[in-house]
N, C-alpha and C positions, 0 to 999 in steps of 0.2 A: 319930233325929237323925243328919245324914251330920258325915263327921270332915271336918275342913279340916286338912293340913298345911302347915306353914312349916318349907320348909329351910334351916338357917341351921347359918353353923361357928360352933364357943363359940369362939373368939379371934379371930372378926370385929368387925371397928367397927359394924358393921350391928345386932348382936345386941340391946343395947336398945331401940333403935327397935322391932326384931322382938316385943321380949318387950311392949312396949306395945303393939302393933298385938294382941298375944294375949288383952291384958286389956281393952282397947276392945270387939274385936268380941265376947266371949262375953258381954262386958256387954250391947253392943247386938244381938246375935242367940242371946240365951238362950233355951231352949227349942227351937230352931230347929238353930242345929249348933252345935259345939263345935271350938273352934282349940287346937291345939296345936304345941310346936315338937318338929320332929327334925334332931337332930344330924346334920350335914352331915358324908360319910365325905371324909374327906382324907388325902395321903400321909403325915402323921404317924400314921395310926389302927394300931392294933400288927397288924391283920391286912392290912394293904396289900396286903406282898407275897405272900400267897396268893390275894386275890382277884385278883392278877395271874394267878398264875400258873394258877388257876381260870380265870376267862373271859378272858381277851388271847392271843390267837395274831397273832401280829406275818405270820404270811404270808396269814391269812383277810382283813388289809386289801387285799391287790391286788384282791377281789371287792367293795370298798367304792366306791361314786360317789363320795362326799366323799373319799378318799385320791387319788385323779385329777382331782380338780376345783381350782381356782385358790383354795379358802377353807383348804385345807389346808395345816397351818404344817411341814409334811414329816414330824408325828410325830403322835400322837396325846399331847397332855401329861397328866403325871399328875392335874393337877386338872381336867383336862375326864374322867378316866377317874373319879377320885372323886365328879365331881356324875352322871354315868351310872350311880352304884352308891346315889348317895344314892337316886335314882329306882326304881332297880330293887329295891331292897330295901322300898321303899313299896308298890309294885306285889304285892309276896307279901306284905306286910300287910293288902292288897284283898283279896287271894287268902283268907288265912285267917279273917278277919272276915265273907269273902262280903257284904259292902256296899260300894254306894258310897263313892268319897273323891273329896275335892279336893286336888290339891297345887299347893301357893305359893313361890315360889322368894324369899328375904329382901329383894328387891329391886321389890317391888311395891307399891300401894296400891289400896284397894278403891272400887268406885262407888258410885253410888248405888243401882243397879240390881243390886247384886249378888246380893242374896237372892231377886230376882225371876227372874236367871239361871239360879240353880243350882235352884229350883222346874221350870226349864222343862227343863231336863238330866234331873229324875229322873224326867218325865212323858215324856219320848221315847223313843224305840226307842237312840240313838246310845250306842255303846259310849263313844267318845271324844270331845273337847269341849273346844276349846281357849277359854281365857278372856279371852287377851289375844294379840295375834298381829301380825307387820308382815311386809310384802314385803320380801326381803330387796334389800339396796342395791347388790350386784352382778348380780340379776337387774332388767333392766329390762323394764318392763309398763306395758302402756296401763289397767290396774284399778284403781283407786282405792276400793275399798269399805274396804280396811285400809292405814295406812301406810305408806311407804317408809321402810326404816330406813336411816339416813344416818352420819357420823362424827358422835360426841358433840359437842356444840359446849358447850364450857366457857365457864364463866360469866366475863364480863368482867371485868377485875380492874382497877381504876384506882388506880396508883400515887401515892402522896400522894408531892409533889412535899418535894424536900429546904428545910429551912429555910436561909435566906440567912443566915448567921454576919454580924454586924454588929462590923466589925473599929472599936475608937476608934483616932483619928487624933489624938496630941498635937500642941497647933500650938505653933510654936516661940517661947524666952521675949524677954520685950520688948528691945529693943536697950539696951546700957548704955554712954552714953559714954566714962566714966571707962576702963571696962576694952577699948575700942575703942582709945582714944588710946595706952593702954600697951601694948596689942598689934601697933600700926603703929612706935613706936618700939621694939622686939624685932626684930619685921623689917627698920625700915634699919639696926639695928645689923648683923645676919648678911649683909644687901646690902651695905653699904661699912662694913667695921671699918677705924676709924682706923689708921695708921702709929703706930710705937711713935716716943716724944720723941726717944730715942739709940740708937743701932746698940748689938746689946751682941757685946759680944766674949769668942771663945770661946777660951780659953786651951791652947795646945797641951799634949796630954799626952805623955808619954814612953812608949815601946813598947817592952817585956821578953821576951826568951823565955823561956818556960815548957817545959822537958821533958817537963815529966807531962802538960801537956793534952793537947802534940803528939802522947804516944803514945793516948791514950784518944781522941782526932780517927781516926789513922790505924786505929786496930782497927773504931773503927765506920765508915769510908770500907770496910775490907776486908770488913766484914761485910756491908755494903752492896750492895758488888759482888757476892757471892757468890750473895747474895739476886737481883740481877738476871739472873746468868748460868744456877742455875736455873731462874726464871722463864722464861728464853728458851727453855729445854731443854721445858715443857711446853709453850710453844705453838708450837714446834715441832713435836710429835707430835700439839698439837690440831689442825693446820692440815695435817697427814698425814691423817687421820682425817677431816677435814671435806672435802678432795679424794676421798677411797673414798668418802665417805655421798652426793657429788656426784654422783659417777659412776654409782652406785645409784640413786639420784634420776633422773640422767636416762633409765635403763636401766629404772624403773617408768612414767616417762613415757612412753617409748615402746609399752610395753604397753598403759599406759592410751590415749592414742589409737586403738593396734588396736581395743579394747575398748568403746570411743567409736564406733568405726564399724563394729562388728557390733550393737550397740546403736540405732544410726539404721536397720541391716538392720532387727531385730527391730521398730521402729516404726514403720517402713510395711508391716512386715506387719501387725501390730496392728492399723493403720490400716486396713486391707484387712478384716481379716478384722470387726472392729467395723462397716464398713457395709452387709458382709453380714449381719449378726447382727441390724441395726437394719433391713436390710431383712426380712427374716424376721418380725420381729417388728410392724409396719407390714402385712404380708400376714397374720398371726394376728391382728390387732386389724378388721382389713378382715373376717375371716372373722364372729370374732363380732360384729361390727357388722352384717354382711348377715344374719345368724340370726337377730339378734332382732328386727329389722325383719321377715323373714319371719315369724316364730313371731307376730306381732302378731294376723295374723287368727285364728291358732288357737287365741288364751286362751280359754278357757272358764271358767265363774261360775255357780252358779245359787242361789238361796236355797228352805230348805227351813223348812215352819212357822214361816213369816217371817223369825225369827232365826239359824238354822242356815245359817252359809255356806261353802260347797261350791265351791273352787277349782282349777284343773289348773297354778297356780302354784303353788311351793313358799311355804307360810308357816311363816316362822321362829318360835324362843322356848319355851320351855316354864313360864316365868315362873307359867304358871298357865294348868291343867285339870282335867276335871271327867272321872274312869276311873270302868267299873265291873268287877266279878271277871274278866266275860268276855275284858275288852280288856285287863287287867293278866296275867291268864294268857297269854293267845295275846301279847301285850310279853315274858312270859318265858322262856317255849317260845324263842322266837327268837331272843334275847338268849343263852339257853343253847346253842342248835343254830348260829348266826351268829360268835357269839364278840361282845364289847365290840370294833368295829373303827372307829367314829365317834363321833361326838358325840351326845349323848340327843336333840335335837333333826332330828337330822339321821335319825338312824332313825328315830323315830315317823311321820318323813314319809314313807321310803321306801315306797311299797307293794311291793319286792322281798320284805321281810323276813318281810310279816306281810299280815293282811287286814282292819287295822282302819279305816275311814272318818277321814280328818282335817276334819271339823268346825270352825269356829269362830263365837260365839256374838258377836254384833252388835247393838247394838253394845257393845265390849267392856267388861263389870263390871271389867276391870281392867285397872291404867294402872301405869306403872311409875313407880319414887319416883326420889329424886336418886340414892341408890344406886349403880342403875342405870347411872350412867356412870363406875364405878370399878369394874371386873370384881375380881371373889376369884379370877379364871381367869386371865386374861391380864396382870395386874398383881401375879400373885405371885410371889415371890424363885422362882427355879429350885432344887425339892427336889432331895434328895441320888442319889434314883429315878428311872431314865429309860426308855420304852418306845420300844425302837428299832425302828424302820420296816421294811420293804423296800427295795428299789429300783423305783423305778417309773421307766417309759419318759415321755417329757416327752410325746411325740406322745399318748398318753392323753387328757393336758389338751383336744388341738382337738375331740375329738369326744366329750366330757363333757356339757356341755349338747344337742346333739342325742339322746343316745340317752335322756340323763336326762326332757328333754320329752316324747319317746312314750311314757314308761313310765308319765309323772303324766296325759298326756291319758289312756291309756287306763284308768287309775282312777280319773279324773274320769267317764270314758264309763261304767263299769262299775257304782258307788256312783252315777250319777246316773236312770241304770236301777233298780238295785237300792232305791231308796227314791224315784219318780215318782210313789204317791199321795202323799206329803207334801209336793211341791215347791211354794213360792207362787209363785202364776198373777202377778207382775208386773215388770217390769222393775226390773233394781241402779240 
């Protein structure tokens, strides 16, 4: 019975689905293979950072295609270096088992056809055997036999619209005569008050000097004053003070306008140098635009034992394949002699590294679940571990895809040599 693994982190949200997708299928492919899960190695695993320091040499990436190509996020992150480790250490489980395996990445769901798949995997010559696979969405191709992988498109989400609050309107109470009538005469009472019947008359009073008040008068008049001439004394000195902050003031203005007009210097050089920049880059997008137009006639495709298809396009994903000891060994060898310097994906394709056939099995036993469009790679918190780079020269980037394409034509050319009795006689 061949093993099937599922790599999955235990503190993923994916995990239960996974652990049910383990007990479905040995249910419904008993006798047959057997699924299990492996622990996905992540930057929290306690031996992290020896496997760093084991396979990562930050300077063996300038020999990497993907580290000069435009899919590269300027590093290699720690969790794309932990699902490369998840794999490689599955790969030496092949190795010491010496049988066949499958591996399944948490983010996938099986066909119908999948057991008929992996039947025609262990009846072929092919070491390797991809189970699920798309063109990637930055190379563009005239091939249609697999996929173009695009931006996820999330699912529409239609917002329930807010409830309208229904405010009550008291309407106002019935009119009352009685307290209208007493309320108009209130009013012309305060509009015309009557004259009083007789003048009243105010009887003169008598006016006494007082000593004592006049001196309690004159202490608070001196107190008074004293309080104002103070006063005048500080805003005097505020009104010194706010002529120096003036003077200052204008003596920052006049800076600030120098400052103002080396500032408009600076911005049309900006300006300058911005539409060279945007020109530059208008001639880089003209360049890869003329390539892949070129590169059109030179795709190559053939299908082998009908199912096995044989591309000189890069096909992405490791979602799910079907290794056997030989192609897990010569994966490790390289993986040890190369260094961890790209993505697991990215190297099973290169045939720099190694000399294994990239295969894929059509049409595919396996399709990707919802998952799928919520990376454990590119959606997780940035750990505390970081795998710094080199510097790479930008001009790298323009001639990435050209030297990349001869290298997969001619391993297209060489594996399609290399296995021409098993090619089926008919057109993709």
């Amino acid at each position: 019975m061949i093993q099937v693994y599922i790599i999955s982190l235990k503190e993923s949200q994916r995990r239960l689905d996974t652990e049910k997708l383990v007990l479905e299928s040995n249910e419904k492919f008993k006798g047959r293979c057997v699924f299990q899960i492996f622990d996905a190695i992540s930057p929290k695993h306690q031996d992290f950072e020896k496997f760093v320091q084991e396979l990562y040499d930050a300077q063996s990436m300038l020999k990497s295609d993907w580290f000069h190509s435009d899919y590269c996020y300027q590093e290699l992150l720690p969790r794309e270096f932990g699902c490369y480790l998840s794999h490689y250490f599955l790969w030496k489980e092949c190795v010491k088992t010496n049988q066949p395996i499958v591996i399944l990445e948490d983010d996938v769901a099986l066909e119908s056809n999948f057991m008929q798949a992996l039947e025609d995997c262990l009846k072929s010559p092919f070491d390797f055997v991809r189970l699920y696979g798309h063109y990637w969405g930055g190379h563009k191709t005239n091939l249609c036999t697999l996929p173009i992988y695009t931006e996820v498109e999330e699912a529409d989400y239609t917002e329930a619209e807010a409830p309208i609050e229904n405010h009550e309107v008291t309407p106002p109470p019935p009119p009352n005569p009685a307290q209208d009538t007493q309320q108009d005469l209130i009013n012309d009472t305060q509009q015309n008050p009557k004259e009083p019947s007789d003048p009243c008359k105010i009887a003169p009073q008598k006016i006494s000097f007082n000593q004592v008040v006049f001196k309690k008068i004159k202490r608070k008049l001196n107190h008074l004053m004293g309080n104002i001439l103070a006063r005048t004394e500080v805003y005097k000195k505020l009104v010194a003070k706010y002529d120096e902050l003036t003077g200052k003031y204008d003596e920052l203005t006049g800076k600030y306008d120098d400052l103002t007009g080396k500032y408009d210097d600076l911005t049309g050089k900006y300006d300058d140098l911005t539409g060279k920049y945007e020109s530059l880059l208008a001639k880089e997008a003209n360049i890869k635009e003329t390539f892949w137009e070129r590169r059109a006639g030179s795709e190559k495709e053939a299908f082998f034992l009908e199912h096995f298809y044989l591309t000189s396009v890069y096909v992405a994903s490791t979602a799910g394949y079907y290794l056997t000891p030989k192609g897990a060994k010569t994966f490790i060898e390289a993986t040890e002699r190369f260094k961890i310097i790209e993505p697991v994906d990215m190297f099973i394709n290169n045939p720099t590294y190694h000399d294994i056939a990239n295969f894929t099995y059509v049409p595919c036993p396996v399709s990707l679940n919802k998952h799928a469009f919520n990376s454990t790679i590119q959606n997780a918190k940035k750990p505390d571990i970081s795998l710094k780079p080199p510097k790479k020269s930008y001009f790298d980037n323009l001639f990435y895809h050209q030297l990349n394409t001869k290298k997969c034509l001619r391993a297209f050319h060489k594996y399609s040599k290399q296995y021409a009795p098993l090619k089926t006689p008919k057109e993709v």
